[in-house]
Steps between C-alpha positions, in 0.01 A plus 500: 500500500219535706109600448273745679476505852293650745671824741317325781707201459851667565476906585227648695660826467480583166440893406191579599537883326573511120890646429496854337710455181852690544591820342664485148862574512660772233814684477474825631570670164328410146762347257625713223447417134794265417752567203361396181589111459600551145393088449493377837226419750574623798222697676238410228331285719522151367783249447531195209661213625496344174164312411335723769458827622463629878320803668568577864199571707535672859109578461324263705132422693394356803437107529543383827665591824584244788577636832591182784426576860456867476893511353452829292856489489487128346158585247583466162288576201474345146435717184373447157730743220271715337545758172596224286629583180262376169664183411661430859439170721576506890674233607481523850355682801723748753479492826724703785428589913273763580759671718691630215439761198365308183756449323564198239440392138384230327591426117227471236563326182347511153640233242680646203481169271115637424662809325449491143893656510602213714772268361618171702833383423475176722288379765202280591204573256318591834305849605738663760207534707207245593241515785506260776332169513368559783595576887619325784388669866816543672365659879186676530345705838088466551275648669724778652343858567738648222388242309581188293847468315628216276819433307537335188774375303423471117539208358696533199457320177835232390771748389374755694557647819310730762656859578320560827172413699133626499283620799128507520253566799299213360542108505422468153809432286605837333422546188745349174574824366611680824874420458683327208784275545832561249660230294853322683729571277401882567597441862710513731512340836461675823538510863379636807662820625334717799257341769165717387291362789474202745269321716312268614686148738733305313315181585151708411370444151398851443805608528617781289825576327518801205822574342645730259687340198790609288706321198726239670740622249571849489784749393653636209484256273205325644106506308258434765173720512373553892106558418477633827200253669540301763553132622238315738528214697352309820724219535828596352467379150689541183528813315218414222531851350764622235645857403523622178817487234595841345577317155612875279785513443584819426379612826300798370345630854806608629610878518755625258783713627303830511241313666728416753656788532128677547375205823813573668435875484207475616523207786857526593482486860708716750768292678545626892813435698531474873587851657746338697631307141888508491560260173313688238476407118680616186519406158692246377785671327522747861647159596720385297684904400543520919707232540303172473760211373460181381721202637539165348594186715845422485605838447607795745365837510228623271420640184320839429157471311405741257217695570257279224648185640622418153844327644284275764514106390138450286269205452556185662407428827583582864780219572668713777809598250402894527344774759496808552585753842691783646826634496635331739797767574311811550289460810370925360406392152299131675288688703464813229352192278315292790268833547380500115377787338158547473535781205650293281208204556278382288244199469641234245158370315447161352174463296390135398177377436268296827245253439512435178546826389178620668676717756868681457711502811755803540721403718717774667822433654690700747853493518687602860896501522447317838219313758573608839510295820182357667292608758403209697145500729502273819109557641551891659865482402666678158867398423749677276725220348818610417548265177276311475272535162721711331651490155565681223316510163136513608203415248113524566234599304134504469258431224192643333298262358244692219192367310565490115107499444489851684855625589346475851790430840369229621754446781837568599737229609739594796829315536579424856866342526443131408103550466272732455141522450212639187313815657143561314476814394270587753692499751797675390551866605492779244686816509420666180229382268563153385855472684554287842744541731759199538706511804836352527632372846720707705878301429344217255368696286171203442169671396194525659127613451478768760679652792564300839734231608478150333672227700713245315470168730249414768290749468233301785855482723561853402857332426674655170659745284364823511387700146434811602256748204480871514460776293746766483706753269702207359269380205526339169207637184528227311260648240767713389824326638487179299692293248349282248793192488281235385168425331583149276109528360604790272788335311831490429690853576165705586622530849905507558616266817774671650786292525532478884111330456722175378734427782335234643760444759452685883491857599671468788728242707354157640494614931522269772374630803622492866112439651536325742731761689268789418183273611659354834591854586089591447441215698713601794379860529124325532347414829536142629165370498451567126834426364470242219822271303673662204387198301130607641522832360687381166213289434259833506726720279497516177813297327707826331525562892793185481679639205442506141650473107571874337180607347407482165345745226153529378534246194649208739159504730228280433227711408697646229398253257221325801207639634553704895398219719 
């Protein structure tokens, strides 16, 4: 870690005009008074994690902005929380780029053990929370015309750890009640997620790195608290901060099943097929009462499937003995299937706790008889394949990921094939009060933020698979068009899994495509002087291009009991 150093020694360029503080972001329509908890937190405001209790803040003030070398674009600003509750500590500082709408949080803690109704079953005969030591200067800016910044990491006291950093526009170490660091065993560890802000030459010692964290753990079954500061380094140390452990059991913050039933009314987004979209969705049972049968290896010909799925194989795992497809007969009734039915569809919903039980994720899945063939891009050049990326029983979904402190979306999660990416709510696009649009991809069906086409590949070659996003008058509310078929934090038998939810095995037949005839006949209808190999182009596409195993349902995927990425 390094000490202060003077701008004149590295940047000559620094801002010379102070940064005007973004706008604060808020969802374009106020939030409605929740159901009633009857016993549960959620929406109160505060969380107990056990031995402590948490407040999120989004309230903050002004500390510091640093702008390098006129880079508006690259300024970023640090903030102190303020509106802290009576009996609250901070236990870090926020900080985000001036480019975008203010939007964050930071977690304040008061320690329970102080309450005269406070019993400790176990547990080091330690406060939860104790100040800092003292400070060590991690990077600091002087003498700049926005003025002077420095970062500090607390130093915590032995069985203790420090939540976040401090920021002052003085030298002088901050002052030992500013922050409080939280006992270990209250802890979690932690890891850096997004890239915040960056500058400065890697062999420079003012250089500048700022990262978000998040639990390294995280899922289902996972504890860890994200507190929602940030990470600071100038030579690429260690992670020296933690993350808070959600240590209740009995996860109180979490909505009930009317509360659930009330966030999805009110932020169930509206999901937009392409105009030109062939493969729509249906529901589940659509599937199976139209002809969908299930084949075992060994065996010929297939069964019919009821229309709960009650006669599919349950449990277990996906060991290649089962899938499902299409009569393979009736060349009418395959293509009468392959097109879906969109007035049958509905979104599938799995609620499970995030974080610790400090956000709920309600995850939507979308179910579509069959994923069409790709469109691939060469540069100027759009090719319909003729097999090439299809197959039949086609999952995606999308996730909304809500604060339990205010029932707040925070942001939405868009699946994109084998990725996908979290979208701030700030950026997503409403259509009706609280409810975004999510667009799913002409013949793939993956979602996406807003309207356009996304390219799956090289998008700097402009080499890929086309996802093209429109609106039109094929559209899914999923505010009213929904199924509850899992939410494990409510108990045993409060939500009913539908039987089809535990065939683990595929949806569809394992397909090995022909690509390299349908690619070497793209190549040849290219001119000469740009042609590239097949194994060229292979190398830019993404791999279900080559062929790929059957698909499988919602509870086989990783973020089913994981977190999305």
């Amino acid at each position: 870690m390094f000490g202060r150093e003077c701008c004149c020694c590295w940047d000559s360029h620094s801002s010379l005009l102070p940064v005007e503080q973004p706008q604060t972001f808020s969802l374009p329509s106020p939030l409605p008074q929740w159901p009633q908890g009857n016993g549960n937190d959620f929406a109160t405001g505060r969380i107990c994690l056990g031995e402590i209790e948490v407040a999120q803040i989004t309230q903050f003030e002004k500390i510091w902005s640093y702008s390098p070398m006129f880079e508006k674009s690259n300024s970023i600003t640090f903030y102190r929380p303020v509106e802290i509750p009576d009996g609250f500590s901070v236990l870090g500082h926020y900080c985000q780029l001036d480019d975008l709408p203010l939007r964050g949080y930071v977690l304040v803690a008061r320690d329970l053990s102080v309450s005269d109704n406070f019993v400790q079953d176990s547990g080091p005969d330690l406060p939860a929370l104790e100040k800092p030591l003292g400070y060590t200067l991690v990077w600091s800016k002087d003498f700049c015309l926005s003025g002077s910044g420095y970062i500090w990491l607390p130093n915590a006291p032995d069985g203790y750890k420090p939540m976040g950093f401090v920021v002052t526009t003085e030298p002088d170490e901050p002052d030992l009640e500013d922050v409080k660091c939280v006992r270990a065993d209250l802890t979690d560890d932690a890891e850096t997620c997004d890239t915040i802000f960056s500058t400065g030459s890697i062999l420079s010692k003012t250089q500048l790195h700022v990262w978000t964290t998040r639990p390294c753990e995280r899922g289902l079954l996972c504890n860890g608290v994200s507190v929602g500061t940030f990470f600071c380094s100038s030579s690429g140390d260690d992670l020296d901060i933690a993350c808070l452990k959600n240590l209740d059991s009995s996860q109180a913050a979490m909505p009930n099943l009317e509360q659930i039933h009330a966030l999805i009314n009110h932020y169930g987004p509206t999901v937009y097929f392409h105009p030109d979209e062939v493969y729509l969705p249906s529901s589940v049972p659509w599937f199976f009462k139209n002809g969908a049968l299930l084949y075992k290896y060994g065996m010929n010909g297939g069964i019919a499937v009821d229309s709960l799925g009650s006669n599919l194989p349950p449990g277990g795992e996906n060991d290649g003995e089962f899938w499902l497809d299409l009569p393979d007969d009736d060349d009418e009734a395959k293509n009468y299937i392959k097109c879906g039915n969109i007035d049958s569809a509905e979104l599938y919903v799995h609620v499970k706790p995030a974080l610790g039980g400090t956000f709920t994720d309600i995850a939507m899945w979308i179910f579509c008889p069959f994923n069409g063939p790709a469109t691939l891009k060469l540069w100027l050049w759009d090719f319909e394949m003729n097999k090439v990326g299809e197959h039949v029983g086609d999952w995606e979904h999308y996730t909304l990921r809500i604060s339990n402190f205010t029932g707040e979306l925070w942001s939405v999660y868009f699946s994109e094939h084998s990725g996908g990416e979290w979208v701030d709510a700030s950026d997503l696009e409403f259509i009706e009060g609280n409810k975004c649009i999510v667009y799913s991809s002409r013949n793939g069906h993956a979602s996406f933020p807003h309207a356009g086409c996304y390219l799956q590949g090289s998008s700097v070659l402009g080499i890929g698979v086309r996802n093209d996003c429109d609106t039109s008058k094929y559209y899914l509310d999923s505010s009213t068009k929904y199924q509850i078929i899992a939410a494990e934090h409510l108990g045993v038998g409060v939500v009913a899994e539908p039987p089809w939810l535990q065939y683990m095995r595929e949806w569809g037949p394992t397909i090995e495509y022909d690509s390299t005839s349908e690619v070497d006949k793209i190549i040849n209808h290219l001119p000469f002087f740009i042609r590239l190999s097949v194994e060229t182009l292979f190398e830019l596409f993404p791999t279900e291009l080559y062929g790929e195993a059957g698909p499988t349902g919602p509870k086989e995927k990783n973020n089913w009991f994981g977190d999305e990425r």
